[in-house]
Structure formats: C-alpha cells, structure tokens
MARZA-473494 format. One line per 3 residues: number of its first residue (from 1); for each residue x, y, z of C-alpha. Coordinates in nm, 2 decimals. Layout:
NUM) X/Y/Z ~ ...
This chain:
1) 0.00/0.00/0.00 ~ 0.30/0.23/0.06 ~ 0.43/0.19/-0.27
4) 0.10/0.27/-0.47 ~ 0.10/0.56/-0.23 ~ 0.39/0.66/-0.35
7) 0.30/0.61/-0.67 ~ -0.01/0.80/-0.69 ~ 0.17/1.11/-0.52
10) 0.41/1.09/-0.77 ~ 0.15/1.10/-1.04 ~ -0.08/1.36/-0.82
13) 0.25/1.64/-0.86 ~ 0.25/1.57/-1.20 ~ -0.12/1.58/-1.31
16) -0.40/1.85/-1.24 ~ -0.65/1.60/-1.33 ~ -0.96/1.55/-1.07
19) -0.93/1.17/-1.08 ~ -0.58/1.15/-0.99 ~ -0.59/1.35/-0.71
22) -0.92/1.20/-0.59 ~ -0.73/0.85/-0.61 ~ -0.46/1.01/-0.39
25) -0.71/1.12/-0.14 ~ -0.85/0.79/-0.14 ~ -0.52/0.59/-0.09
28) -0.44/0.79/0.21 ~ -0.74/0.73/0.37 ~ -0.69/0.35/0.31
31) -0.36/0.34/0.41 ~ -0.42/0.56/0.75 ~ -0.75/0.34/0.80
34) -0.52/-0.02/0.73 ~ -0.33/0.16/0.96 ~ -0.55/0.21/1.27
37) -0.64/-0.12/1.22 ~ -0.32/-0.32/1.25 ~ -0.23/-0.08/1.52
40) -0.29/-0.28/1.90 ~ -0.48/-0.54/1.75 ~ -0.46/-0.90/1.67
43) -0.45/-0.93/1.25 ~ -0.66/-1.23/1.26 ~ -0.93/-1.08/1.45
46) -0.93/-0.78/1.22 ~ -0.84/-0.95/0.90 ~ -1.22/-0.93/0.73
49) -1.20/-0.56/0.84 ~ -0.92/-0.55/0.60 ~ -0.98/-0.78/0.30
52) -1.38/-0.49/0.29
C-alpha cells in the first residue's frame, strides 16, 4: 500500500487531473484506515476488516 501511495503522489504532482488527485485522497485514507487497524490489534481478528 505504501508503494502505490507513492506512486499516486508521484503521479498527483505531476497531473492537475480531478481523478488523480481524488485516487490520492482515497489511498491515504486507506492506508491511515489499514493503519489504525493493524495498530494494538490481533491481524486475525481484524483480518475481514481488511480484506472490505
């Protein structure tokens, strides 16, 4: 997830289109979110959390 990230920001500074920056947006969320998650927490327990 930290690679696409990466990715996306890469392509965000490059781009002034809506979509990409919206996708950027997105990805952070999802990464912060997978984040939070993971954080204190047993993966198992939270794993369906992840795979929605």
């Amino acid at each position: 997830m930290a690679a696409l990230h990466a990715a996306l920001t890469d392509a965000a500074a490059r781009s002034d289109q809506y979509q990409v920056r919206h996708a950027l947006q997105i990805c952070h969320h999802q990464l912060f979110d997978t984040a939070d998650l993971l954080q204190g927490r047993d993966t198992r327990s939270v794993s369906a959390q992840l795979i929605s």
